[in-house]
N, C-alpha and C positions, 0 to 999 in steps of 0.2 A: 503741214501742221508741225509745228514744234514739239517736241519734247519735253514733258515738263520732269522738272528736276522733284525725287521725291524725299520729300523731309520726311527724318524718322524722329526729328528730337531737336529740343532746343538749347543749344550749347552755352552760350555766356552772354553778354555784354560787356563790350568795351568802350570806355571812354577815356579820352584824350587828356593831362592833365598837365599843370603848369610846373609843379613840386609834388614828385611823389610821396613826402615823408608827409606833409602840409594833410595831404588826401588822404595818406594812410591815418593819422591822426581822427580826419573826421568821419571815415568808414570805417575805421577797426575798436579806434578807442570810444568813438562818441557814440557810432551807432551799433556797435559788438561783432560787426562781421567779422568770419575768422580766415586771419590769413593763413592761407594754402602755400603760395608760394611765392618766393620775390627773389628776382634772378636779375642781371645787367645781361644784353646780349647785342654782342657786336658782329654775329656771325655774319657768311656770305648771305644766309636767308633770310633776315632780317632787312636787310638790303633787297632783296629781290622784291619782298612780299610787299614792299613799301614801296620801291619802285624809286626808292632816294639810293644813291650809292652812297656808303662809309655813314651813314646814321647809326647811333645807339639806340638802342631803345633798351630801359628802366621801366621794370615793371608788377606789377602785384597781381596773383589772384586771389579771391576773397570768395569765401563761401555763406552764401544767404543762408537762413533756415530755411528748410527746403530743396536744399542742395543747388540752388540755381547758381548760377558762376557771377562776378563783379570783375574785370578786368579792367587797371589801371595802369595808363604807359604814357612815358614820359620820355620823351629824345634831348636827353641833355647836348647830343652834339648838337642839337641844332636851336637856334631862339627862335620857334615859333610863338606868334601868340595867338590868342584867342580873341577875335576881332566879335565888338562889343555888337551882340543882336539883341532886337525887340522878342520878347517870348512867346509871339505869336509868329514869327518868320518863319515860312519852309524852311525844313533841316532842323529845326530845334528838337531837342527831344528833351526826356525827364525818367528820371526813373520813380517809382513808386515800391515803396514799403507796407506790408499791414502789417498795425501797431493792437494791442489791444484797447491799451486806453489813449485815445485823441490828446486828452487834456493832459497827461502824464507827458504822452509826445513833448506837445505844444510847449507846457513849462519846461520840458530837458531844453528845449532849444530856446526859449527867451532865456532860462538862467546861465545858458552860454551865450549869449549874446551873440549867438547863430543869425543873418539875417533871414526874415521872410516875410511872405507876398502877403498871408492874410494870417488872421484867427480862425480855427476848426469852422467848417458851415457844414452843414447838412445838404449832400450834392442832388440837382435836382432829378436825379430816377428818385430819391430819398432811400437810397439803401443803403449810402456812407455817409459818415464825416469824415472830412480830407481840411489838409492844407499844405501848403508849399509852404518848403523853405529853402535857401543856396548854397551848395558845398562850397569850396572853399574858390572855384574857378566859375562859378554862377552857374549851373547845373541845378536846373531845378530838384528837388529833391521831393516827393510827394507822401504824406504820410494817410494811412486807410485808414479806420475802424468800422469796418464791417457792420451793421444795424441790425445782420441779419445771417445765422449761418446755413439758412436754407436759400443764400441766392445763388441763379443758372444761368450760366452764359449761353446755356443752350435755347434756341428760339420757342416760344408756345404756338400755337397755330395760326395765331396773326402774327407771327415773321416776330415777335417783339421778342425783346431780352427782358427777363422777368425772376421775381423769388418765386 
């Protein structure tokens, strides 16, 4: 039997970007995340961890409310790109924000002319209204308003996820 590794905490999220300033723009200035820190690093470990030899990596971290971490990195030595997938593909991912007002959202990002997937719905558990929209490298971007602040991610007695 294996070993299982045990988590004490959950540390960040990072996501891969084309222009850091472009991203910083629409995580610091558009959605208020506060940057923490933003460092070039071309060290030997950099290199290792990546498993590329002589990459940079440009980078941010950004602090949610909440304390949760946002890391954004950028290897200008190298031109990768980000090869265009369907938002339903394995490997896609998205992050999600809760907002308190949906529509407050909604309007910040039509009168930036941010693009996105839909208008605020009512999601079918009906405990939020959400909607997508795409930072600046198509990442979806998910905004919450909560319907309710008595809901439990914790299961009731028929296994279900409930307020």
């Amino acid at each position: 039997m294996l070993n299982k590794v045990k988590v004490i905490g959950y540390r960040h999220t990072g996501i891969i970007v084309k222009n850091l300033d472009e991203s910083l723009s629409f995580y610091e200035d558009f959605l208020g995340l506060k940057l923490l820190q933003k460092h070039i690093d071309d060290s030997e470990y950099i290199s290792k961890v990546t498993g590329i030899n002589g990459i940079i990596a440009d980078y941010a971290k950004l602090e949610i409310p909440g304390g949760q971490i946002l890391e954004l990195l950028s290897y200008p030595s190298h031109n990768f790109l980000r090869a265009e997938r369907e938002l339903i593909q394995p490997g896609e991912a998205h992050l999600a924000f809760q907002v308190s007002s949906i529509e407050d959202a909604y309007a910040s990002v039509v009168a930036a002319n941010i693009p996105y997937i839909s208008a605020p719905i009512i999601s079918s558990e009906k405990i939020a209204k959400v909607f997508f929209c795409l930072d600046p490298d198509k990442y979806r971007v998910e905004f919450v308003e909560m319907l309710s602040d008595s809901y439990s991610w914790k299961p009731n007695n028929d296994n279900q996820y409930c307020t």
